[in-house]
PDB file of N, CA, C and O in Angstrom:
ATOM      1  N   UNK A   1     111.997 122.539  97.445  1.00  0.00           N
ATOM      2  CA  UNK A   1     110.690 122.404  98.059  1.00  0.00           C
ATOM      3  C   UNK A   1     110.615 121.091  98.835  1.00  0.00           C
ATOM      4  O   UNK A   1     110.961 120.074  98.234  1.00  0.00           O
ATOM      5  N   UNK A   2     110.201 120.994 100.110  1.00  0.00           N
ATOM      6  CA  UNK A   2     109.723 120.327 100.458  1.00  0.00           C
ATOM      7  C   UNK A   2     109.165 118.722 100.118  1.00  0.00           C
ATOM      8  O   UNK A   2     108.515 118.679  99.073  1.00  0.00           O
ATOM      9  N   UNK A   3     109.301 117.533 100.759  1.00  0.00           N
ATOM     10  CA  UNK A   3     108.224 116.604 100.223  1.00  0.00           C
ATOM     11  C   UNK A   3     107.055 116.552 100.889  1.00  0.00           C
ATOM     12  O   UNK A   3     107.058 116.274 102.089  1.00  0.00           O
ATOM     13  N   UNK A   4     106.067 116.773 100.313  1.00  0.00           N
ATOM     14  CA  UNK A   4     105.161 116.789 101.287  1.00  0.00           C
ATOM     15  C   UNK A   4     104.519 114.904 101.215  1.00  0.00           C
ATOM     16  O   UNK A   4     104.952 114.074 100.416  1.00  0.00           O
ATOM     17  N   UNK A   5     103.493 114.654 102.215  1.00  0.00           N
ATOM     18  CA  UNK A   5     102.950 113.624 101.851  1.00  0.00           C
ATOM     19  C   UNK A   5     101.369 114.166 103.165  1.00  0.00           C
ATOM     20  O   UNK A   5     101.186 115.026 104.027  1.00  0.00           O
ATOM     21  N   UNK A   6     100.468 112.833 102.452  1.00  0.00           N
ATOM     22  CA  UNK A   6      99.524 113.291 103.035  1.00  0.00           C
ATOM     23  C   UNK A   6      99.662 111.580 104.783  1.00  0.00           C
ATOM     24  O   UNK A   6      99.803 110.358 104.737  1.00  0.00           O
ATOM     25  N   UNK A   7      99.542 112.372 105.681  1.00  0.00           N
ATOM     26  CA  UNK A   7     100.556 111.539 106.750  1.00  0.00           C
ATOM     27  C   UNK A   7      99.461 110.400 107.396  1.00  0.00           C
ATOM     28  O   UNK A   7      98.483 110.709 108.076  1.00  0.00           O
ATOM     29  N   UNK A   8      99.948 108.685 106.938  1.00  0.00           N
ATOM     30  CA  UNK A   8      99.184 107.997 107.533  1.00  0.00           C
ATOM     31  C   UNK A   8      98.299 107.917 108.946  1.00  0.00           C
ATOM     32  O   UNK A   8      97.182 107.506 109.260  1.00  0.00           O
ATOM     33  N   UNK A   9      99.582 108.627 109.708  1.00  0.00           N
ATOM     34  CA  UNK A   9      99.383 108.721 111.104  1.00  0.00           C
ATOM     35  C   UNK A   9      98.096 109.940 111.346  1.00  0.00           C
ATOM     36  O   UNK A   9      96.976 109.669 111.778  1.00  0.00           O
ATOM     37  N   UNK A  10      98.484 111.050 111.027  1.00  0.00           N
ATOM     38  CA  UNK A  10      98.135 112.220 110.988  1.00  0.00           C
ATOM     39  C   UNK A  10      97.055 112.888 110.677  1.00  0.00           C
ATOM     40  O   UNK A  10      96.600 113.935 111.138  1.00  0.00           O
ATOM     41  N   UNK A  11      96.503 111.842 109.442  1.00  0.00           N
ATOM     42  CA  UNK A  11      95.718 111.852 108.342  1.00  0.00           C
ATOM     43  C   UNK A  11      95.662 113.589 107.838  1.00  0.00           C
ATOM     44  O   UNK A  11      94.629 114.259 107.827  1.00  0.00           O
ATOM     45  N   UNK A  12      97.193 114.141 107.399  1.00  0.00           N
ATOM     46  CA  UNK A  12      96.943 115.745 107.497  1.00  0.00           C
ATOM     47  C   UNK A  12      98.158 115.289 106.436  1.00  0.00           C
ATOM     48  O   UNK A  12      99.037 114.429 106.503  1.00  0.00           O
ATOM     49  N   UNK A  13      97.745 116.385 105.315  1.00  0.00           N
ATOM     50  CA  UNK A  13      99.391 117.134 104.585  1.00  0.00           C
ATOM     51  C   UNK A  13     100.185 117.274 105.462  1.00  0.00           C
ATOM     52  O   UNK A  13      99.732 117.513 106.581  1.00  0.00           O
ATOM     53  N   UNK A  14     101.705 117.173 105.275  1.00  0.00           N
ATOM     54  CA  UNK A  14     102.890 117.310 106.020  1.00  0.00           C
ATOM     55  C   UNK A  14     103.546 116.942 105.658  1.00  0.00           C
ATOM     56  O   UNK A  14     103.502 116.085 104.776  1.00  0.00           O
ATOM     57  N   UNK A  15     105.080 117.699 106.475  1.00  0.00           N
ATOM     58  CA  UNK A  15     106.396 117.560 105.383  1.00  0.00           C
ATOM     59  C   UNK A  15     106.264 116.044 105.517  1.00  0.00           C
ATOM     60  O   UNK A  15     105.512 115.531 106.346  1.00  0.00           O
ATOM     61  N   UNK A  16     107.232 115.157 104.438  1.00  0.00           N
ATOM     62  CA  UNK A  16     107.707 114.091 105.009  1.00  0.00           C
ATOM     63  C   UNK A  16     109.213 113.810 104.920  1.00  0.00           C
ATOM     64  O   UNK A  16     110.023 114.659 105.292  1.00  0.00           O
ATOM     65  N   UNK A  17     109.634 112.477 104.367  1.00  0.00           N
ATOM     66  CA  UNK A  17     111.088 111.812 104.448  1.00  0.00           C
ATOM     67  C   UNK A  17     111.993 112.717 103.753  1.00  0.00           C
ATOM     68  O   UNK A  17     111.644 113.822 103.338  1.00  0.00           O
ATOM     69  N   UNK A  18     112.957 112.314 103.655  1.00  0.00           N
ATOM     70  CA  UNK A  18     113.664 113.434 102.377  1.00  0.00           C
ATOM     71  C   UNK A  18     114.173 112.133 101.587  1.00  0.00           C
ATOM     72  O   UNK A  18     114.449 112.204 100.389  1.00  0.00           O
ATOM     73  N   UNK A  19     114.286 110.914 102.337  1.00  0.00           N
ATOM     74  CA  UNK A  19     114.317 109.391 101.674  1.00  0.00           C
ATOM     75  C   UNK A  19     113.671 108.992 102.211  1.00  0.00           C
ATOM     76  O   UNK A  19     113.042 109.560 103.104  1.00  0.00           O
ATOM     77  N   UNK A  20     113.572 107.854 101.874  1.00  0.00           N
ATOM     78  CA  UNK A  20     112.976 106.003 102.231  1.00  0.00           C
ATOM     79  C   UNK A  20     114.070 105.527 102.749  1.00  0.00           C
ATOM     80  O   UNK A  20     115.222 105.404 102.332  1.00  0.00           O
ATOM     81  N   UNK A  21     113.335 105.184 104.084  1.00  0.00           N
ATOM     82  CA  UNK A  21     114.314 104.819 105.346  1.00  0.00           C
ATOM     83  C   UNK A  21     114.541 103.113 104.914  1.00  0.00           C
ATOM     84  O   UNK A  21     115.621 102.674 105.308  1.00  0.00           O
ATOM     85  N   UNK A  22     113.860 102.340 104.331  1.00  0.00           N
ATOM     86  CA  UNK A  22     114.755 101.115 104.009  1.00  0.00           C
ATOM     87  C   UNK A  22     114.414 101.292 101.981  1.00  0.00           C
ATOM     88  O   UNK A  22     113.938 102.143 101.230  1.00  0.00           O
ATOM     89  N   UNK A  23     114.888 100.199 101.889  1.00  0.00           N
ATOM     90  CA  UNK A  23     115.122  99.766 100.144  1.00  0.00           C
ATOM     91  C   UNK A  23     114.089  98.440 100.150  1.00  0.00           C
ATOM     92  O   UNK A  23     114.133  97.237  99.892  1.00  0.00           O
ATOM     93  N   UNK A  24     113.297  99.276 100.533  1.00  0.00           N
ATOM     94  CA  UNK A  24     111.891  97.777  99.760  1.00  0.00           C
ATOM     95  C   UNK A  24     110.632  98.642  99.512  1.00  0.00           C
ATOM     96  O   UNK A  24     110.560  99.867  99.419  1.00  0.00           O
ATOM     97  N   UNK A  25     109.555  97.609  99.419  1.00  0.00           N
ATOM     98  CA  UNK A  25     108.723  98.340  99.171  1.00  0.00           C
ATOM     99  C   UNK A  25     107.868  99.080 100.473  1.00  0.00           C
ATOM    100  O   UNK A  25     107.030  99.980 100.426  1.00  0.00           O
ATOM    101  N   UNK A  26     108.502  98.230 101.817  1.00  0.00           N
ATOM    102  CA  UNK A  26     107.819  98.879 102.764  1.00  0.00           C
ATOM    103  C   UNK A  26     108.590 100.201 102.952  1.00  0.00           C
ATOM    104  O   UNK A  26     108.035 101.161 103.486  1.00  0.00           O
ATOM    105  N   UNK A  27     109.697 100.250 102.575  1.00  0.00           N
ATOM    106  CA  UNK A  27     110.577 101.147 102.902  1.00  0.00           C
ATOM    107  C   UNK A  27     109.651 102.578 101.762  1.00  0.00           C
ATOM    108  O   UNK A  27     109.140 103.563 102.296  1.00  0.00           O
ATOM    109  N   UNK A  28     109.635 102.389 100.460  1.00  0.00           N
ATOM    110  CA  UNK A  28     108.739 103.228  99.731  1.00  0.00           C
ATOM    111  C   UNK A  28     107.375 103.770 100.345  1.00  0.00           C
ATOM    112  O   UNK A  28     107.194 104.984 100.438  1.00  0.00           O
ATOM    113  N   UNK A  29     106.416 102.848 100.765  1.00  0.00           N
ATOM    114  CA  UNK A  29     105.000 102.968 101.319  1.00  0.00           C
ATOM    115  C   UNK A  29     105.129 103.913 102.571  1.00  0.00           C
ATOM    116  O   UNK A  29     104.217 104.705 102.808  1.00  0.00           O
ATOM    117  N   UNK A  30     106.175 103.853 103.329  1.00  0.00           N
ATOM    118  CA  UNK A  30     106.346 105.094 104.453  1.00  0.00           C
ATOM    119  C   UNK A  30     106.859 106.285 104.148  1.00  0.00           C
ATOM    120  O   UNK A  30     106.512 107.397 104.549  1.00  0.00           O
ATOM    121  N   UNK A  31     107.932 105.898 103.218  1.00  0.00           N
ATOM    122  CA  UNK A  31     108.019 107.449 102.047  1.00  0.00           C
ATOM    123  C   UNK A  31     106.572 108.322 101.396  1.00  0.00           C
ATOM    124  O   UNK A  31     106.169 109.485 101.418  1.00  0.00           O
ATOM    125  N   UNK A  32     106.255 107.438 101.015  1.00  0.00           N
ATOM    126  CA  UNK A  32     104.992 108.063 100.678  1.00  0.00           C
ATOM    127  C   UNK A  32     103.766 108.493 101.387  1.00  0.00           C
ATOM    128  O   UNK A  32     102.911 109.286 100.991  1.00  0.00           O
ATOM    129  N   UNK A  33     103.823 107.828 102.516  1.00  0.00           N
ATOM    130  CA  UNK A  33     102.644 108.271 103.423  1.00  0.00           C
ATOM    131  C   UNK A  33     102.917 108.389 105.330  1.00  0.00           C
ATOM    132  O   UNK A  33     102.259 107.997 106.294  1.00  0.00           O
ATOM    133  N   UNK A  34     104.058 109.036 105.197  1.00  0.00           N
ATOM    134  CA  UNK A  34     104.726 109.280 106.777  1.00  0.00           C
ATOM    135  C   UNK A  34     105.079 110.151 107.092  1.00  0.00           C
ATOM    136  O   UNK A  34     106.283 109.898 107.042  1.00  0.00           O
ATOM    137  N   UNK A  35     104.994 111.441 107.538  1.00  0.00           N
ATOM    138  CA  UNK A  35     105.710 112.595 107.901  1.00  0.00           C
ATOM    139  C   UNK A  35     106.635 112.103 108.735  1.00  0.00           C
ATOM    140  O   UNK A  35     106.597 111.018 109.315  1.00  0.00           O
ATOM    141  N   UNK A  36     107.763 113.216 108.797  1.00  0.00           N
ATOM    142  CA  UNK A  36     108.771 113.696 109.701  1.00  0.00           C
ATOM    143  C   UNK A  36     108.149 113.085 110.813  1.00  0.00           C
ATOM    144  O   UNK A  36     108.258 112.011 111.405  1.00  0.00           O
ATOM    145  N   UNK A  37     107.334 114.298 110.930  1.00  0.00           N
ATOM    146  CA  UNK A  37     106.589 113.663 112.438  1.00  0.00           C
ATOM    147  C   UNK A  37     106.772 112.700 113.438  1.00  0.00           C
ATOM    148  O   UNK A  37     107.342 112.613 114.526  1.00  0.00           O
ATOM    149  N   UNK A  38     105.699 111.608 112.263  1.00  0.00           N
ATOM    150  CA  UNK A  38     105.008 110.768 112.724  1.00  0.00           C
ATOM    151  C   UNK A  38     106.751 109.261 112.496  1.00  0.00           C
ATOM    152  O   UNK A  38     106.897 108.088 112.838  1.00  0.00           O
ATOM    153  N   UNK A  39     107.414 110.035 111.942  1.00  0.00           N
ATOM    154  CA  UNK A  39     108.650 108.933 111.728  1.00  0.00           C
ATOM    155  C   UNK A  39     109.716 108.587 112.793  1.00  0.00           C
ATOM    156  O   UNK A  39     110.305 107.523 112.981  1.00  0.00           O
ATOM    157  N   UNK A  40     109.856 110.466 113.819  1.00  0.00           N
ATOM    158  CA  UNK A  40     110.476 110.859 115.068  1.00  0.00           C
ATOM    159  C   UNK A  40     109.862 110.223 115.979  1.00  0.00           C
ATOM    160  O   UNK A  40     110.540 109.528 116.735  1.00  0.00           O
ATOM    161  N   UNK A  41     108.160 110.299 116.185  1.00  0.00           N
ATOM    162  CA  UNK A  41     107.787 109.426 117.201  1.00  0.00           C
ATOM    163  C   UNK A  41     107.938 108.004 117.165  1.00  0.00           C
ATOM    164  O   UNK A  41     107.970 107.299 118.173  1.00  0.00           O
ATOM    165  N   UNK A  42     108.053 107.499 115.718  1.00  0.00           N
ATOM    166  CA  UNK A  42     108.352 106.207 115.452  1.00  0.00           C
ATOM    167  C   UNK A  42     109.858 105.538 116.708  1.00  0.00           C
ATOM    168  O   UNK A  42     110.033 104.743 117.631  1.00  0.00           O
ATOM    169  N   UNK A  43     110.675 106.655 115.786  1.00  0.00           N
ATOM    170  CA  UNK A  43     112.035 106.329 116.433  1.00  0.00           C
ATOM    171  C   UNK A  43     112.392 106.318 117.882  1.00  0.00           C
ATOM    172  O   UNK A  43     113.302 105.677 118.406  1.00  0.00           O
ATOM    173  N   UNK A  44     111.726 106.947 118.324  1.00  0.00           N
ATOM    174  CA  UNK A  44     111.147 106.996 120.275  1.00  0.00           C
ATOM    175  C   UNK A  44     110.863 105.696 120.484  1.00  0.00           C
ATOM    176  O   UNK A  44     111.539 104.904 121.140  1.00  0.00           O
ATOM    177  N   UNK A  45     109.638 105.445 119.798  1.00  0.00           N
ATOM    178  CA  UNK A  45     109.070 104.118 120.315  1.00  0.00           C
ATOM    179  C   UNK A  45     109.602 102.723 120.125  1.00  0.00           C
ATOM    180  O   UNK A  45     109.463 101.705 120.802  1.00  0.00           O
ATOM    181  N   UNK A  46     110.320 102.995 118.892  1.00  0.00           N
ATOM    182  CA  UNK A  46     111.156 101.797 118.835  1.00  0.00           C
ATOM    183  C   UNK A  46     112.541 101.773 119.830  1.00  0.00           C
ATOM    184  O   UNK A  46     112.868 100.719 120.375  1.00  0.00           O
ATOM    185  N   UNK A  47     112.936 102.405 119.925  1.00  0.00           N
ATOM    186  CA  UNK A  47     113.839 102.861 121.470  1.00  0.00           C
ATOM    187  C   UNK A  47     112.908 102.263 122.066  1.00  0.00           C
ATOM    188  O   UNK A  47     113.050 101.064 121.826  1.00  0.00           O
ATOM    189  N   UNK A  48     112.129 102.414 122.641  1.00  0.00           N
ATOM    190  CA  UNK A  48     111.828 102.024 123.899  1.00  0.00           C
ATOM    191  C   UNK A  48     111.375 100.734 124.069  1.00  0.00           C
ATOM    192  O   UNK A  48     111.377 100.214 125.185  1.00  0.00           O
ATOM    193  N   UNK A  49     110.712  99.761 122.388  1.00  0.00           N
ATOM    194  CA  UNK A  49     110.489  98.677 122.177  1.00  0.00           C
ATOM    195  C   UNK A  49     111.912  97.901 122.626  1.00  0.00           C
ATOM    196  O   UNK A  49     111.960  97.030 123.495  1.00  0.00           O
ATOM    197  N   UNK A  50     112.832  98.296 122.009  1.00  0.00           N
ATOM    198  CA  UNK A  50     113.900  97.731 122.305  1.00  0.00           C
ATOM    199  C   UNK A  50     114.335  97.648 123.355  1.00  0.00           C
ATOM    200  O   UNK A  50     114.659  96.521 123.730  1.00  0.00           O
ATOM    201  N   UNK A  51     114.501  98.659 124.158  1.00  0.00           N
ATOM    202  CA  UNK A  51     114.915  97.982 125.866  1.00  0.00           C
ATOM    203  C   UNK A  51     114.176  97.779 126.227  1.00  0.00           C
ATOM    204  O   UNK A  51     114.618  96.811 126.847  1.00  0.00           O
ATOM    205  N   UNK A  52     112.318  97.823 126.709  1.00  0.00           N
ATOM    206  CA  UNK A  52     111.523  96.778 127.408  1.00  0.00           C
ATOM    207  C   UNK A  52     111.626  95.491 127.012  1.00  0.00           C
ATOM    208  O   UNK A  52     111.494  94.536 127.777  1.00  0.00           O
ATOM    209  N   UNK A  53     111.841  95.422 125.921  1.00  0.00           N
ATOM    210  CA  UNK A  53     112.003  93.619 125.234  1.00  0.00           C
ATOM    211  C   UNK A  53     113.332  93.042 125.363  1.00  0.00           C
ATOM    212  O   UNK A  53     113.646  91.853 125.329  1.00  0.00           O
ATOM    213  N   UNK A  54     114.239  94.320 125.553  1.00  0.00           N
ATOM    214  CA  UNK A  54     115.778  93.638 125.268  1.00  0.00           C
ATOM    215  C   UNK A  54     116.101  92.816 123.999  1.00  0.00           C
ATOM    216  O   UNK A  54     116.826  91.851 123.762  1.00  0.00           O
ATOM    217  N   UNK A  55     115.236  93.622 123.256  1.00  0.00           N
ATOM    218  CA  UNK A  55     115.676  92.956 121.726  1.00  0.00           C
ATOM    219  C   UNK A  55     117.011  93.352 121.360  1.00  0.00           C
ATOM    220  O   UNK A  55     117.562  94.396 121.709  1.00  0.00           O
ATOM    221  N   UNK A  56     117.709  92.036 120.303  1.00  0.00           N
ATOM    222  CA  UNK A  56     118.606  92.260 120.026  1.00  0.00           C
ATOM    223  C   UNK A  56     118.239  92.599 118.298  1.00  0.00           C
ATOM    224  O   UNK A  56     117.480  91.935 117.593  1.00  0.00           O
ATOM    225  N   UNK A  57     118.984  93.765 117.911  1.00  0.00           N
ATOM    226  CA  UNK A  57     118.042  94.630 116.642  1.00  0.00           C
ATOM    227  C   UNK A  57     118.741  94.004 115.001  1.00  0.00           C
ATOM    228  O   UNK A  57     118.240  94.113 113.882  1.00  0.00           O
ATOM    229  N   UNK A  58     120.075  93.334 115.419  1.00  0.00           N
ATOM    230  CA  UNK A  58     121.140  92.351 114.541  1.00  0.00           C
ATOM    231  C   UNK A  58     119.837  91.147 114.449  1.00  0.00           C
ATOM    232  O   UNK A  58     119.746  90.859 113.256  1.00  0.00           O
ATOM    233  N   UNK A  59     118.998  90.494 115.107  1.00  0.00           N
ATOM    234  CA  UNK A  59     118.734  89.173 114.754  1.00  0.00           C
ATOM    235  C   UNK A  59     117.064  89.425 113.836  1.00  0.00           C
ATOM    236  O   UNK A  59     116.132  90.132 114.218  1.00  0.00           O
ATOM    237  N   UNK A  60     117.126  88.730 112.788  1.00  0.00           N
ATOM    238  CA  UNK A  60     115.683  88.427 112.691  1.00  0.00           C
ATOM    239  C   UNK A  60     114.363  88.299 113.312  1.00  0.00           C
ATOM    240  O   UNK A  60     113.395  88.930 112.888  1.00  0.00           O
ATOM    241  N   UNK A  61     114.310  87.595 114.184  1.00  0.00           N
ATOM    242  CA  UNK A  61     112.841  87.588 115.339  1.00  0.00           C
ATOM    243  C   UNK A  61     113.213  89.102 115.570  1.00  0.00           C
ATOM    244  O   UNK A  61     112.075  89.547 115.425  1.00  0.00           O
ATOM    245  N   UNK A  62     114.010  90.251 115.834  1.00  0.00           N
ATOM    246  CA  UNK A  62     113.694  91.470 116.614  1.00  0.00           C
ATOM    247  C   UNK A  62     113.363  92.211 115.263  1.00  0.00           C
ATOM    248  O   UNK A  62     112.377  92.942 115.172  1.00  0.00           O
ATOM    249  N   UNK A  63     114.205  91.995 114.253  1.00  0.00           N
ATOM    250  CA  UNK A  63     113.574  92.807 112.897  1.00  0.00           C
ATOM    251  C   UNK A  63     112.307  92.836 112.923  1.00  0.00           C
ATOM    252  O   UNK A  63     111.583  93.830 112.971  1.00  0.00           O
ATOM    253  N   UNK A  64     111.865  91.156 112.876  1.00  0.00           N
ATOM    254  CA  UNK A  64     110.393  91.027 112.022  1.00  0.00           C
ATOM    255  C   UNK A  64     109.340  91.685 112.823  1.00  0.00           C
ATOM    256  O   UNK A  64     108.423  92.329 112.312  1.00  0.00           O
ATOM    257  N   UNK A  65     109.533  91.464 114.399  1.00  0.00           N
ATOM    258  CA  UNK A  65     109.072  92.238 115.515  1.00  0.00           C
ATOM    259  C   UNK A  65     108.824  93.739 115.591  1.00  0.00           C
ATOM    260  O   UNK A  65     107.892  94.339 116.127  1.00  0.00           O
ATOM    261  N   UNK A  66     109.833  94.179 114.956  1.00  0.00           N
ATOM    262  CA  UNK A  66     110.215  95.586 114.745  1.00  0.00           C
ATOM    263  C   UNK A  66     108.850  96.339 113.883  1.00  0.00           C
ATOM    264  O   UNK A  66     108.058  97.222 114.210  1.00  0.00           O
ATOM    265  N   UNK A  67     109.038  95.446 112.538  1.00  0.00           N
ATOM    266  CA  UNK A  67     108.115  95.597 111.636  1.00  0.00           C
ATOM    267  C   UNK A  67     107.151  95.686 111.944  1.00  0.00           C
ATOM    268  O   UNK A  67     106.736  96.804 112.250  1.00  0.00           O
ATOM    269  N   UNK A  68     106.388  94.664 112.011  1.00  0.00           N
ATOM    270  CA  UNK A  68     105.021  94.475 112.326  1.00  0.00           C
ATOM    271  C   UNK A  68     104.748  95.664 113.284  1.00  0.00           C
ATOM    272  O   UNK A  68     103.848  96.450 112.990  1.00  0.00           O
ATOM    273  N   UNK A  69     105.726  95.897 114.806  1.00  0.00           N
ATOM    274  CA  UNK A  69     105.055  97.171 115.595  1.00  0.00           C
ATOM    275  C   UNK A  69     104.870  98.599 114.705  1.00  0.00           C
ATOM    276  O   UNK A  69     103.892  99.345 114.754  1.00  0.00           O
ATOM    277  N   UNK A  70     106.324  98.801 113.716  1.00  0.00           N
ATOM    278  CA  UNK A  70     106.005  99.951 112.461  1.00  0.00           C
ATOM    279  C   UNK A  70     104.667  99.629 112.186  1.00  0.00           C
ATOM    280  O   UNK A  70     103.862 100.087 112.996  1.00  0.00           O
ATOM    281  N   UNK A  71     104.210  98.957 111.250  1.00  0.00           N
ATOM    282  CA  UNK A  71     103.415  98.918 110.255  1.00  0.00           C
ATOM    283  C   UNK A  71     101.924  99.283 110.909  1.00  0.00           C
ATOM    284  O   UNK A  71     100.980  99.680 110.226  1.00  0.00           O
ATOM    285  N   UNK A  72     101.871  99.048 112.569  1.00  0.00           N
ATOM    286  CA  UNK A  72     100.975  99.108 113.146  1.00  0.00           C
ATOM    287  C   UNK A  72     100.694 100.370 113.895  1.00  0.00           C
ATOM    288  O   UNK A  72      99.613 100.956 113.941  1.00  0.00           O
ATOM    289  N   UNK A  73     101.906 100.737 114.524  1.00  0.00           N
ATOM    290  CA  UNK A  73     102.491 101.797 114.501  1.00  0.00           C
ATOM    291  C   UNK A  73     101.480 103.186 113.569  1.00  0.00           C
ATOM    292  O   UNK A  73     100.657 103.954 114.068  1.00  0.00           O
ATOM    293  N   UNK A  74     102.018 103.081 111.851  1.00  0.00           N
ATOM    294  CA  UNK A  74     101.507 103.876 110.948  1.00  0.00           C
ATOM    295  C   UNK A  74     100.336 103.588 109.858  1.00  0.00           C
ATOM    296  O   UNK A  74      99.815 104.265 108.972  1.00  0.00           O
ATOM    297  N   UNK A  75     100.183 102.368 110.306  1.00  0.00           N
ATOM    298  CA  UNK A  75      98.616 102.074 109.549  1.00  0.00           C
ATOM    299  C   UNK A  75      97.936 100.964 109.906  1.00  0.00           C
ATOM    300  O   UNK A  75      97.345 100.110 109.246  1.00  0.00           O
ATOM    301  N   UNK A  76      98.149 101.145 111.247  1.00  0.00           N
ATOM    302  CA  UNK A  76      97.147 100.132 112.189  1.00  0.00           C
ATOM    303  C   UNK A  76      96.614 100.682 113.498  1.00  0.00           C
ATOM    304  O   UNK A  76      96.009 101.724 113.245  1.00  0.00           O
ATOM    305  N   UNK A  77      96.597 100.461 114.533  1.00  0.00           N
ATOM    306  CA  UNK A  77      95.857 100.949 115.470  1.00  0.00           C
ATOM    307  C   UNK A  77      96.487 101.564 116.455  1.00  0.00           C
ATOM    308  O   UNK A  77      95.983 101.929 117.517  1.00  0.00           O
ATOM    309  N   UNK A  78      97.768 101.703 116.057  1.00  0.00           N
ATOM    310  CA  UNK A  78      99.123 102.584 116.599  1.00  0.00           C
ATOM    311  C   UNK A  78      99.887 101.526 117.727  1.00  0.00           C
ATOM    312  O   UNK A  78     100.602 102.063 118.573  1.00  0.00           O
ATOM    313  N   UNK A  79      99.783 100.460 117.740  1.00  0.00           N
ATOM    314  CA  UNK A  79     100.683  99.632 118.095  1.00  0.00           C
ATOM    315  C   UNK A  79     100.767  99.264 119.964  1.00  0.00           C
ATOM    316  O   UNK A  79     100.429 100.332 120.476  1.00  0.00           O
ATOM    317  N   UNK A  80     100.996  98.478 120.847  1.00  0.00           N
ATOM    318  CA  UNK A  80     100.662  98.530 121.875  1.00  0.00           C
ATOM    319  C   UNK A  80     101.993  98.794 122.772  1.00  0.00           C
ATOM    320  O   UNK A  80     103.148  98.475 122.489  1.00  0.00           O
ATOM    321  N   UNK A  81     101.671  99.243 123.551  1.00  0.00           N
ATOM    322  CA  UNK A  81     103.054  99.308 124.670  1.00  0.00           C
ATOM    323  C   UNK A  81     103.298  97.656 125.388  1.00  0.00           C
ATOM    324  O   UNK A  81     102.588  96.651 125.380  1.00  0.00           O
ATOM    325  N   UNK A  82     104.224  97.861 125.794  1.00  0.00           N
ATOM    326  CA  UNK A  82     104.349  96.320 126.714  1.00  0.00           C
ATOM    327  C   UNK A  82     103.713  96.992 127.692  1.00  0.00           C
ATOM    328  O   UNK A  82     103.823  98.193 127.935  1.00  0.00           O
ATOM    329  N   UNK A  83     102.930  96.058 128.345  1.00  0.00           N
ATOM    330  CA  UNK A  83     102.483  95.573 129.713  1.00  0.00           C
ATOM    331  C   UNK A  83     103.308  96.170 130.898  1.00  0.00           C
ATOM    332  O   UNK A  83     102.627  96.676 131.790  1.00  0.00           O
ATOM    333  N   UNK A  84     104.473  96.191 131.031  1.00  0.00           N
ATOM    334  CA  UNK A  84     105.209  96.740 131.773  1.00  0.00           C
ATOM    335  C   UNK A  84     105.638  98.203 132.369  1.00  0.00           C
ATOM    336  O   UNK A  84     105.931  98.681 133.465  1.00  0.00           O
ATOM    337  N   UNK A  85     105.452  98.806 130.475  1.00  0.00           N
ATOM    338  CA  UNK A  85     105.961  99.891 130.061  1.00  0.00           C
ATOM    339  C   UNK A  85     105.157 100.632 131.785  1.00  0.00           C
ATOM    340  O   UNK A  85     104.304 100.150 132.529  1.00  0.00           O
ATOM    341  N   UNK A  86     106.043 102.127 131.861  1.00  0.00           N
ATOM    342  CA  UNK A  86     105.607 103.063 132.894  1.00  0.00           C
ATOM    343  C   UNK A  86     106.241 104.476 131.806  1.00  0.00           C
ATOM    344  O   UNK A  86     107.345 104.823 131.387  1.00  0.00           O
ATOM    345  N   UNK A  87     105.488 104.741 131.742  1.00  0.00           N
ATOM    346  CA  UNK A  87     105.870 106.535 131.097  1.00  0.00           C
ATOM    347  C   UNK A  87     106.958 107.163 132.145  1.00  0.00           C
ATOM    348  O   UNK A  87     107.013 107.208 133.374  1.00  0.00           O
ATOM    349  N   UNK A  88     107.909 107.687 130.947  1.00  0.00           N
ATOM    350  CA  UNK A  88     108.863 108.885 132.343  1.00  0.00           C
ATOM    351  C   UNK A  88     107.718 110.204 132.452  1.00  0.00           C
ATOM    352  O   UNK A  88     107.000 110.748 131.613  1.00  0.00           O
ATOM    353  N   UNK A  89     107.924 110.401 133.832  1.00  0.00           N
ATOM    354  CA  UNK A  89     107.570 111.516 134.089  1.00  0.00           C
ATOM    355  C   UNK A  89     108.119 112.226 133.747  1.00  0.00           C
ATOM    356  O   UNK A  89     109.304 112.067 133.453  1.00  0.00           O
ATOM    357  N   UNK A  90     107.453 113.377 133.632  1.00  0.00           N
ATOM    358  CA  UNK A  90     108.282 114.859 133.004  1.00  0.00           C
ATOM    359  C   UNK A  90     108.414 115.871 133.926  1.00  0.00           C
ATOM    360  O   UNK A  90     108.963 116.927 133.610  1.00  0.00           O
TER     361      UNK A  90
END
């Protein structure tokens, strides 16, 4: 069966992780309240955090950076684009 969780993002039941994407407790708290979903769009956006910023994802300042956009991302106000950003057209 399934894990379900009820999805921060989403605010809806839905599947979620099948793990906890890190070994802490933030890594637990998105297990518990993140769908699939809302974890895929995560992974988009952090792609794309990373080359508008040209973060390097090995150093600390881009981790902690990283974080904070997650956390805001899934239980904050969904996090901001850079200034720069331009959407691909589809």
């Amino acid at each position: 069966m399934a894990h379900m969780v009820f999805c921060a993002k989403y605010k809806a039941e839905m599947e979620g992780l099948d793990e906890p994407p890190f070994d802490s407790d933030f890594g637990q708290k998105i297990f518990k309240s993140v769908s699939q979903k809302a974890w895929g769009e995560w992974v988009e956006r952090q792609k794309m955090l990373l080359n508008e910023y040209r973060l390097q994802p090995w150093t600390r300042e881009a981790q902690e950076f990283l974080v904070e956009q997650m956390n805001d991302f899934f239980f904050g106000a969904g996090g901001t684009l850079p200034k720069e950003f331009v959407a691909p057209s589809s």
